[in-house]
C-alpha angles and dihedrals in degrees: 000000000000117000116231127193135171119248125192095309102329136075123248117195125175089346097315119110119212135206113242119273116264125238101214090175082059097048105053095048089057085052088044088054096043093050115038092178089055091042089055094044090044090062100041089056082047084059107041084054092060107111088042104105106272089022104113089054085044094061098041087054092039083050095046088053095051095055089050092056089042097051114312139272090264095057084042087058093052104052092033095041095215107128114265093233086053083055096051090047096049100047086046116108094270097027112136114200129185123250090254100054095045087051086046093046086041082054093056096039080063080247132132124209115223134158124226133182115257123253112237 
């Protein structure tokens, strides 16, 4: 068995160093936040990929990445009062909300839901 320390902000194992590990997650709600034009057009590309196989998971995530960068998920469970463990299961990849909740997270999100028919 390999030994594996950490070293001033990166991992060494059996004599190679590596870089720490990257929270993408992390990463794209901070450019969410940074960017509220990307973050809208983010989700409506989120949206507009819902029927593709894995986009419905991919738009509650992508939503669930948009109210942390508006806010947090925290601050969404307060002014919607669903819990904020319910939130997170809901906007999880097979998360399944009701109607309600998603127009309710959309609100805070300072988003409307709205349906449309598709251009052909």
């Amino acid at each position: 068995m390999t030994a594996t320390t950490k070293k001033e902000g990166a991992f060494e194992a059996a004599g190679t160093e590596y870089a720490p590990a990257i929270d993408r997650d992390k990463l794209m709600v901070e450019e969410l936040r940074a960017d509220p034009d990307y973050a809208d057009i983010y989700l409506k590309t989120a949206l507009e990929d819902i029927n593709e196989p894995g986009g419905l998971g991919g738009f509650l995530i992508a939503l669930r990445r948009v109210l942390e960068a508006r806010g947090g998920i925290a601050e969404a469970a307060k002014k919607t009062g669903i819990a904020r463990q319910s939130i997170y299961r809901a906007l999880s990849e097979n998360g399944n909300p009701t109607i309600t909740t998603l127009a309710q997270l959309a609100a805070v999100a300072g988003l409307q839901l709205t349906l449309s028919k598709p251009q052909h």
